[in-house]
C-alpha positions as a LaTeX table, in Angstrom:
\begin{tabular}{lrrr}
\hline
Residue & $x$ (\AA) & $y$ (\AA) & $z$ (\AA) \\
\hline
Unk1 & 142.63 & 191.91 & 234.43 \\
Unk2 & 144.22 & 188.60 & 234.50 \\
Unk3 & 147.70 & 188.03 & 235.79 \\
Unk4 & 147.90 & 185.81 & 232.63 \\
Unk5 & 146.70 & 189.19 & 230.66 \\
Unk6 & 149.05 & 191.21 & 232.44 \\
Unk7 & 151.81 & 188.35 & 231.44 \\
Unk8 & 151.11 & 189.52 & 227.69 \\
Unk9 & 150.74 & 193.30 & 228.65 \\
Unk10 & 147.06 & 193.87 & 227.36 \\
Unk11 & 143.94 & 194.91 & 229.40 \\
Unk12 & 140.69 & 193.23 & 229.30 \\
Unk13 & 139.19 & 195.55 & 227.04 \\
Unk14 & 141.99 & 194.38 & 224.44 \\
Unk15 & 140.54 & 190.70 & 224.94 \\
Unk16 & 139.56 & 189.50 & 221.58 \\
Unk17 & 136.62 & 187.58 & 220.99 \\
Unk18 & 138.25 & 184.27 & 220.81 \\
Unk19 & 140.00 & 184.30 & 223.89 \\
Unk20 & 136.60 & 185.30 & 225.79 \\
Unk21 & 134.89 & 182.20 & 223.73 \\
Unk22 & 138.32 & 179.93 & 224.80 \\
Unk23 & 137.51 & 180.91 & 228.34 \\
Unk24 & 134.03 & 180.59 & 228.96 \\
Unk25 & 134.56 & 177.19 & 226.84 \\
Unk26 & 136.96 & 176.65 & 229.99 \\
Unk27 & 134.72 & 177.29 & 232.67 \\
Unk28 & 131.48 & 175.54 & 231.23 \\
Unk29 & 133.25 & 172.86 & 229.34 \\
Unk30 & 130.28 & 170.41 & 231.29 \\
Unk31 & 127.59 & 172.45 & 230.81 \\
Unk32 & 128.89 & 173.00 & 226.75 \\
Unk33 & 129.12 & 169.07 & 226.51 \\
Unk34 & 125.48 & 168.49 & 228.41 \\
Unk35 & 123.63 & 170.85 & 225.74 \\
Unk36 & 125.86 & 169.28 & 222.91 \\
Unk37 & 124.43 & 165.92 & 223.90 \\
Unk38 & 121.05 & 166.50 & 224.54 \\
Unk39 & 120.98 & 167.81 & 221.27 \\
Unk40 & 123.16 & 164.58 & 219.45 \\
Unk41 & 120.14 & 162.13 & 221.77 \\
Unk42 & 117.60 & 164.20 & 220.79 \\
Unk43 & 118.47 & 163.98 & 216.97 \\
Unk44 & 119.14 & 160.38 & 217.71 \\
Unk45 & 116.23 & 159.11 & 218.95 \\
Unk46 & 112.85 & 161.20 & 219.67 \\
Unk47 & 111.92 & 159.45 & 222.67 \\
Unk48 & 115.13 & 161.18 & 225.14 \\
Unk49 & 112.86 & 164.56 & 224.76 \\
Unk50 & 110.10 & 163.67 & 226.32 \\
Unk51 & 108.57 & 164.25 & 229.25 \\
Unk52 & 108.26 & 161.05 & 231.36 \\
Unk53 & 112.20 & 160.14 & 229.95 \\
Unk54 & 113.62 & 163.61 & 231.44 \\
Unk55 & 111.53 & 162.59 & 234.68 \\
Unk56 & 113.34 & 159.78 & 234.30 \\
Unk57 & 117.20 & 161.28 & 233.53 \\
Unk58 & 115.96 & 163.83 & 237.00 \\
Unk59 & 115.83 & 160.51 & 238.76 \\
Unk60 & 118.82 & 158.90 & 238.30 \\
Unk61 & 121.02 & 161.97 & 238.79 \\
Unk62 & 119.35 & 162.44 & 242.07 \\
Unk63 & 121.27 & 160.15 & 244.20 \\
Unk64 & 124.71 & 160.41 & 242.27 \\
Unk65 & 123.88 & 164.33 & 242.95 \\
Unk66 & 122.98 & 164.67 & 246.63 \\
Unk67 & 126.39 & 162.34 & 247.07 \\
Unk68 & 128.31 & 164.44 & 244.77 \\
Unk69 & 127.58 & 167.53 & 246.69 \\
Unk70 & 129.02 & 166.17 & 249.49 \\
Unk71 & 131.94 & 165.25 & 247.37 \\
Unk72 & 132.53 & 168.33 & 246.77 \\
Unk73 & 133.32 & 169.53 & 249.96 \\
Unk74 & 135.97 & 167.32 & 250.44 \\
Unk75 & 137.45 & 167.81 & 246.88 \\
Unk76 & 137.29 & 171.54 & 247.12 \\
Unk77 & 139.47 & 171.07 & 250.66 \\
Unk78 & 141.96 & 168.65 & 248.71 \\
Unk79 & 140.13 & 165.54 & 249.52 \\
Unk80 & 138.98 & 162.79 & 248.14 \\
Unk81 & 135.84 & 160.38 & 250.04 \\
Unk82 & 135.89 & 157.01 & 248.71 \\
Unk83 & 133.25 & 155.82 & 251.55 \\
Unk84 & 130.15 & 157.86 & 250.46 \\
Unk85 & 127.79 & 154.88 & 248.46 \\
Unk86 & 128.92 & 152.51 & 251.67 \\
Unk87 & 127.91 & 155.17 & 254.02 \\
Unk88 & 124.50 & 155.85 & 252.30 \\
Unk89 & 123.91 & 152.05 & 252.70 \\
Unk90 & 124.51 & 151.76 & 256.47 \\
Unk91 & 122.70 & 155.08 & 256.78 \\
Unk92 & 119.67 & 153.62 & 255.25 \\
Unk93 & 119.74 & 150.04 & 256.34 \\
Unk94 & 119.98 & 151.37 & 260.17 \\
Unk95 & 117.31 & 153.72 & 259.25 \\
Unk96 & 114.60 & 150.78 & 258.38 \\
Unk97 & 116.75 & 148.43 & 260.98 \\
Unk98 & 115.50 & 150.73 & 264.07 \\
Unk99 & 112.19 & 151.48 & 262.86 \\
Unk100 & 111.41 & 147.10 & 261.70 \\
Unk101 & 113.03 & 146.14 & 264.73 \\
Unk102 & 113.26 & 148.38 & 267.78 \\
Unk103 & 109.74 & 149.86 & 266.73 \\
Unk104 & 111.05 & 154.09 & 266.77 \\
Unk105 & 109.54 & 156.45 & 265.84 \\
Unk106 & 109.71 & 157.13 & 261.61 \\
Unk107 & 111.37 & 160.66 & 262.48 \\
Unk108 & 114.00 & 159.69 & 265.05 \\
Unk109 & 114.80 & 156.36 & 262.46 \\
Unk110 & 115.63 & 159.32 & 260.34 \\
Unk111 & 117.25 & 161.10 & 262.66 \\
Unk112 & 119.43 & 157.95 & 263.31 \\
Unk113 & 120.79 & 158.06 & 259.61 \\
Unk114 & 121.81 & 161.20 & 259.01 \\
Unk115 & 123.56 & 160.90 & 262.90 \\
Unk116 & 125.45 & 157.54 & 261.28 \\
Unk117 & 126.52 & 159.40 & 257.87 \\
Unk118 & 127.70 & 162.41 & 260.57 \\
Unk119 & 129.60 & 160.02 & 262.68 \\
Unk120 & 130.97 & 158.09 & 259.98 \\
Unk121 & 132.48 & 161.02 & 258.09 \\
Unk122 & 133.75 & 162.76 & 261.37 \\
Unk123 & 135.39 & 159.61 & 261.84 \\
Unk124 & 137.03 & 159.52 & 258.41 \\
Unk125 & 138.01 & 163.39 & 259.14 \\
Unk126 & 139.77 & 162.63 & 262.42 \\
Unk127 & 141.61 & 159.72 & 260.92 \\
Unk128 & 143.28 & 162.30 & 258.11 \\
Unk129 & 143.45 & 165.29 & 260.76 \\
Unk130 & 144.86 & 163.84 & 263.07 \\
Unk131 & 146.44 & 160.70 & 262.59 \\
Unk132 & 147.52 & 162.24 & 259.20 \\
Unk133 & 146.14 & 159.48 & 257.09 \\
Unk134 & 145.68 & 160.53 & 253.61 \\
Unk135 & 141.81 & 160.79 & 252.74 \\
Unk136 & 142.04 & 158.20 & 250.34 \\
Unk137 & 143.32 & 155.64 & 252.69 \\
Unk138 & 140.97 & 156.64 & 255.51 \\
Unk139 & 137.88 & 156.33 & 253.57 \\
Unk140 & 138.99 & 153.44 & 252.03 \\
Unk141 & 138.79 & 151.87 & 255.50 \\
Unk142 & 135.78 & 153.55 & 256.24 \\
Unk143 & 134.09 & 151.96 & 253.01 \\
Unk144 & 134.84 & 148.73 & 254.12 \\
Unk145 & 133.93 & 149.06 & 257.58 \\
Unk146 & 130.87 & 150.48 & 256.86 \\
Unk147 & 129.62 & 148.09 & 254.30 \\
Unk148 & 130.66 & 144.98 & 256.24 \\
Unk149 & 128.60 & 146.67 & 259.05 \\
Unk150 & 125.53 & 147.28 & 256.70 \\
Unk151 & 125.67 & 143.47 & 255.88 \\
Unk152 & 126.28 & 142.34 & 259.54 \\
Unk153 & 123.07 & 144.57 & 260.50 \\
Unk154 & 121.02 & 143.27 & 257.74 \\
Unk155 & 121.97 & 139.86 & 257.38 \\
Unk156 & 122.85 & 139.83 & 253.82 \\
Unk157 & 118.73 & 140.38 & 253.18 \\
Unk158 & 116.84 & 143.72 & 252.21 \\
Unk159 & 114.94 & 145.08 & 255.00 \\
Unk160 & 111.50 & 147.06 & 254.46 \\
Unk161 & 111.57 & 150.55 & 254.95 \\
Unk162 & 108.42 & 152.46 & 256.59 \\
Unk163 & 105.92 & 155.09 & 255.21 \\
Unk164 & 108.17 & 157.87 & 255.99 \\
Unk165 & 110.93 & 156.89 & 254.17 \\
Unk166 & 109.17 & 155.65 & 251.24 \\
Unk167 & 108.17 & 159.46 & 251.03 \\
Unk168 & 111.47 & 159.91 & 249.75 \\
Unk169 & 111.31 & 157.99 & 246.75 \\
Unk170 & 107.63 & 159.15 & 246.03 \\
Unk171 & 105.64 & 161.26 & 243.34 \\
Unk172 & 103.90 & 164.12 & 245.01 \\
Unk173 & 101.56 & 165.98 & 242.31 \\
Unk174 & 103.51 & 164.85 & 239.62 \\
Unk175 & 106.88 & 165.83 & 240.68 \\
Unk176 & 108.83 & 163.21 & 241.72 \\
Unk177 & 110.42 & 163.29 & 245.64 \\
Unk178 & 113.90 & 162.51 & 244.64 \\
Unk179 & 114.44 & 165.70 & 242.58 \\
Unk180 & 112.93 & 167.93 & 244.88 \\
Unk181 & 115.40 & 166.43 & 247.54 \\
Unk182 & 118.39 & 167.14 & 244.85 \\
Unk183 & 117.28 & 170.85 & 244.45 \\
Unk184 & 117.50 & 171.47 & 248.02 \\
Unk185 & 120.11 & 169.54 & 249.18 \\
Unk186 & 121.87 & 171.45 & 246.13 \\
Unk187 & 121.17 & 174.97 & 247.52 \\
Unk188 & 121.87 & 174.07 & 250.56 \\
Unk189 & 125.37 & 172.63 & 249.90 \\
Unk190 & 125.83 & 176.06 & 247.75 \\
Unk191 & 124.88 & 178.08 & 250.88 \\
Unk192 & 127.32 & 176.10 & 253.03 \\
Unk193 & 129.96 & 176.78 & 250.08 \\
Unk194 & 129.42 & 180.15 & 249.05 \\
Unk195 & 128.12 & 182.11 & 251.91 \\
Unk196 & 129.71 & 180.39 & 255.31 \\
Unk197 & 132.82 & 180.95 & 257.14 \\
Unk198 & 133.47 & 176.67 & 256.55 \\
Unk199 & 132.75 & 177.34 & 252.83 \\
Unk200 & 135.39 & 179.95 & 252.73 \\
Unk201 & 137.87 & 177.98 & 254.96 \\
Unk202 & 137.28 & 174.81 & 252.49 \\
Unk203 & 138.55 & 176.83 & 249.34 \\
Unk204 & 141.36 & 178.35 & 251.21 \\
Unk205 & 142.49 & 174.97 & 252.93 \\
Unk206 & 142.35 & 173.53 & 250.01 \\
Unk207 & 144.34 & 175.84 & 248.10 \\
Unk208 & 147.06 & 176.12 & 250.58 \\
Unk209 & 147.18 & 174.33 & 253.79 \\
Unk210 & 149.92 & 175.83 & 255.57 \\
Unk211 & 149.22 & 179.38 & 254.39 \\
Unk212 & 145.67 & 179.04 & 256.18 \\
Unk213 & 147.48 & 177.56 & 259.36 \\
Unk214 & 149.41 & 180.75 & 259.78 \\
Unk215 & 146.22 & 183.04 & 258.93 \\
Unk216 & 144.69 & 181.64 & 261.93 \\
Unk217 & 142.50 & 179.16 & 260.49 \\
Unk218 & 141.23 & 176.02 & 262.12 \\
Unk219 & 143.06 & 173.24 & 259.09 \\
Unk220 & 141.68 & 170.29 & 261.27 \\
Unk221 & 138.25 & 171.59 & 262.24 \\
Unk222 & 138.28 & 172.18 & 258.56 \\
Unk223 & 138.96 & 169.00 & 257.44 \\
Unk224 & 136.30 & 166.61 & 260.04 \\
Unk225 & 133.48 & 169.03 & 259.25 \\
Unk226 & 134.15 & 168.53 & 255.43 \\
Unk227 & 133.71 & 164.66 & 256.16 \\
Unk228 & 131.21 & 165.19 & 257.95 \\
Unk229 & 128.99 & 167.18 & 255.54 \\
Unk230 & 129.68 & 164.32 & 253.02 \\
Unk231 & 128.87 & 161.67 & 255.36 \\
Unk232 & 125.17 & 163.78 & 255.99 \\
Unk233 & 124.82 & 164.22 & 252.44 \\
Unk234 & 125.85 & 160.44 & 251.66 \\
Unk235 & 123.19 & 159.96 & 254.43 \\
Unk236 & 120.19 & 162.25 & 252.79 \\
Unk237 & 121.27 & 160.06 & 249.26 \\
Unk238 & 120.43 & 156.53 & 251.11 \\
Unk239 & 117.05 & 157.96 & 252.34 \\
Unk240 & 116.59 & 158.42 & 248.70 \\
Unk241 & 117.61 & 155.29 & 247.63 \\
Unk242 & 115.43 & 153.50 & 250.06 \\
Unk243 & 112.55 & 155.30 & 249.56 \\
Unk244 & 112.82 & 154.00 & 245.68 \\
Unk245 & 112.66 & 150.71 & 246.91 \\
Unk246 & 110.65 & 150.61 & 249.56 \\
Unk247 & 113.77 & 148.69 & 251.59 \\
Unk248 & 117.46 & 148.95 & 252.77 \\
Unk249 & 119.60 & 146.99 & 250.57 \\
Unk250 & 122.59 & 145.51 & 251.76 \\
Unk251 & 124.56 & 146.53 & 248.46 \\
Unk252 & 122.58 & 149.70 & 247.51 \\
Unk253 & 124.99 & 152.11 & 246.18 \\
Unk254 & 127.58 & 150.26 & 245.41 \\
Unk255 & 130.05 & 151.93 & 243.54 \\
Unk256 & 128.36 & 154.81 & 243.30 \\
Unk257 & 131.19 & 157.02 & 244.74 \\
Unk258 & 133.44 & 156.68 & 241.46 \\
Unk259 & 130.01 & 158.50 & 239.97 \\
Unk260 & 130.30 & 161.26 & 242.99 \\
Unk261 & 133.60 & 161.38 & 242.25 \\
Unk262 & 133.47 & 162.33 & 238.75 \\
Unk263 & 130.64 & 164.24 & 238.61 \\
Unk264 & 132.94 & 166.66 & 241.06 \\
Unk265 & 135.61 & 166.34 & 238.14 \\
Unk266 & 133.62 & 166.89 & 235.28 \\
Unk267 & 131.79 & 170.15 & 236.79 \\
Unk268 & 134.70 & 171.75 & 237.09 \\
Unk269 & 136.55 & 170.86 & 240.49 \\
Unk270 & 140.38 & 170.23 & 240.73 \\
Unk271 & 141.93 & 167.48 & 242.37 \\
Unk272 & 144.17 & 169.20 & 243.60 \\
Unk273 & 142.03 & 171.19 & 245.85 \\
Unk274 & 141.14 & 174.74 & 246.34 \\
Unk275 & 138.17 & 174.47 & 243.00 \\
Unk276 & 134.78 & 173.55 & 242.59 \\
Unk277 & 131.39 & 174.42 & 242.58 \\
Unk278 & 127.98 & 172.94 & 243.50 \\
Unk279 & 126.71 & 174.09 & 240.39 \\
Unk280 & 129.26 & 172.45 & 237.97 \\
Unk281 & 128.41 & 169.42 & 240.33 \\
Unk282 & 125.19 & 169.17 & 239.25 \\
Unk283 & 125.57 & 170.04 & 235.42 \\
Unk284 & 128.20 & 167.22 & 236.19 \\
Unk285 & 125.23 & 165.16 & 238.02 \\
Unk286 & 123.10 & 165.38 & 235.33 \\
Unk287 & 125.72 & 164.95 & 232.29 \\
Unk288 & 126.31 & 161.06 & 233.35 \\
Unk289 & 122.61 & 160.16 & 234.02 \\
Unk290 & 121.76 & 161.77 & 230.52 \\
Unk291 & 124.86 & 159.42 & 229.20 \\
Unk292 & 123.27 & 156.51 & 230.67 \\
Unk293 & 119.75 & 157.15 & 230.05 \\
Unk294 & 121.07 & 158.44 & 226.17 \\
Unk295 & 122.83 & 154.46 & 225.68 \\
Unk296 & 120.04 & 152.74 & 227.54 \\
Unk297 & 117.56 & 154.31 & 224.71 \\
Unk298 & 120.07 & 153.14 & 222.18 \\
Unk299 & 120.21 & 149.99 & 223.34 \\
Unk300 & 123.78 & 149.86 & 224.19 \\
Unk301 & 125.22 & 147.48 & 226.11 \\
Unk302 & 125.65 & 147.74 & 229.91 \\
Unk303 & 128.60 & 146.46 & 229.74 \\
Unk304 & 129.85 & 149.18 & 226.82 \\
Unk305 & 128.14 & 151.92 & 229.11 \\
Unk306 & 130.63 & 151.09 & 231.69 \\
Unk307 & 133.09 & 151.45 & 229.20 \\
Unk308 & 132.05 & 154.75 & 227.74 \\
Unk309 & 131.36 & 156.50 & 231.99 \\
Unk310 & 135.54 & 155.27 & 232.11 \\
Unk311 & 136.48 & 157.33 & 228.86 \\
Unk312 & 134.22 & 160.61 & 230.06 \\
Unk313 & 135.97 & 160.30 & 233.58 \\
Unk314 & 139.60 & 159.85 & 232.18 \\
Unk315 & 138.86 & 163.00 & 229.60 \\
Unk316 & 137.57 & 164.99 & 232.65 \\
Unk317 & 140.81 & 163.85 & 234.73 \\
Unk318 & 142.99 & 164.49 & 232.23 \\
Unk319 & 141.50 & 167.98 & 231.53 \\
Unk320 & 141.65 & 169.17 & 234.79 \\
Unk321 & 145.23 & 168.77 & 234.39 \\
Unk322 & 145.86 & 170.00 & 230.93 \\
Unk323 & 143.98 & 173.08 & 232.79 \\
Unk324 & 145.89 & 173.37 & 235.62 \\
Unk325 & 149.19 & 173.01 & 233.44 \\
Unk326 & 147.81 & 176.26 & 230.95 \\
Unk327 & 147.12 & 178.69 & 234.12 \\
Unk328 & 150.07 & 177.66 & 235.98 \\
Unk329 & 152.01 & 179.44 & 232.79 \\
\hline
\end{tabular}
């Protein structure tokens, strides 16, 4: 029983129907709209149904995905990374830089990028930990250091990637690479959430800081490794986008960490810490790239879609704290 049931002096087993429908419609409110859409797209137009065009919508989400996982580390601990896309493109450009240039190895080029996402997150974390800079002034920075570093590396020009990394972007049997790489980074960030003593500390840091202090848990450990899962994650997402195009690009996912961001929002997190999960992530993931791929088919505008991703975000913000408002009372 509820302590909103208990409020209103019932039990659950005097729960009426509609309040069981009103509150799974509150807990899957992404996965509702995602089903609700498909169906509207499929109705629309009967080429979003098949085959090669959910491929396609698998694709797209990928990268937004594998980012948005790591985004949800840092949103479930009351954090916000604005530096993820910029950190996936210095990632990947140092991963093709080392192995064009300095002739490594294709695994220890690899090794090299997801060591850059790590470093650049744990320095993001250190910067709020410690020198108390809110997240969303830290990673600001960090966005803008790392993509001016991404452009000083590269020049401004694309640089090719090897064999390895063009696995990443690859069709094996007919299954395309990228969404095999979102399925398991996916259960692993759900591991890491659900089932680790990090996970745990996450949800309870980001629920109450100071009560978590005084039950003896590490707050700043807390917050670097939270960065630094997002900056490996952000890392794993560049390796993605490189392998799709066969080269590190100087501007590759730009702007993709408003997507991260809101994918987070729209599966269910809080911004205010303390709620989320990788699996409302991904329905979250998934309900943008079936947006986009939905107005692409329609021929809509690119400029409209831009337009229409603003709306779903603000709707998903401002439910969050319509929610937050109801089970506060």
């Amino acid at each position: 029983m509820t302590v909103k049931e208990q409020k209103l002096g019932y039990d659950s087993g005097s729960v009426s129907t509609l309040d069981k429908v009103k509150r799974f419609a509150s807990r899957n409110g992404a996965l509702i709209g995602l089903i609700i859409l498909c169906i509207i797209l499929s109705i629309a137009t009967p080429a979003f149904l098949t085959g090669p065009n959910l491929l396609n919508v698998g694709i797209q989400a990928a990268t937004v995905a594998i980012l948005a996982f790591g985004q949800t580390f840092v949103i479930v601990e009351a954090g916000i990374d604005l530096s993820v896309g910029s950190v996936a493109a210095v990632s990947s450009m140092l991963v093709a830089y080392t192995g064009a240039s300095m002739g490594l190895p294709p695994i220890l080029t690899i090794v090299v990028g997801l060591v850059t996402g790590a470093v650049f997150g744990a320095l993001s974390g250190i910067a709020n930990a410690f020198l108390k800079l809110p997240s969303f002034i830290a990673t600001l920075a960090m966005m803008s250091v790392a993509r001016g570093l991404t452009l000083v590396i590269s020049d401004g020009r694309p640089v090719s990637t090897s064999g390895m990394v063009n696995f990443f972007g690859s069709t094996v049997l007919g299954i395309p690479i990228p969404i095999v790489m979102m399925i398991i980074m996916g259960v692993i960030a759900s591991v890491i959430l659900n089932f680790t003593s990090i996970g745990r500390s996450m949800y309870a840091v980001g629920g109450n800081m100071e009560a978590s202090r005084l039950s003896g848990i590490s707050v700043h450990k807390t917050q670097i490794m939270v960065f630094v899962l997002s900056g490996i994650f952000a890392a794993v997402a560049g390796l993605v986008i490189a392998g799709r195009l066969h080269s590190a690009q100087p501007q590759a996912a730009s702007g993709y960490e408003m997507d991260a961001i809101a994918s987070v929002v729209i599966g269910g997190a809080s911004l205010s810490g303390g709620k989320g999960k990788i699996s409302g992530t991904f329905i979250g993931a998934i309900l943008l790239a079936v947006i986009r791929n939905g107005l692409n088919i329609l021929n809509v505008s690119s400029f409209w879609q831009q337009v229409v991703i603003g709306l779903v975000i603000a709707f998903a913000v401002s439910f969050d704290t319509l929610r937050r408002k109801v089970d506060a009372h």
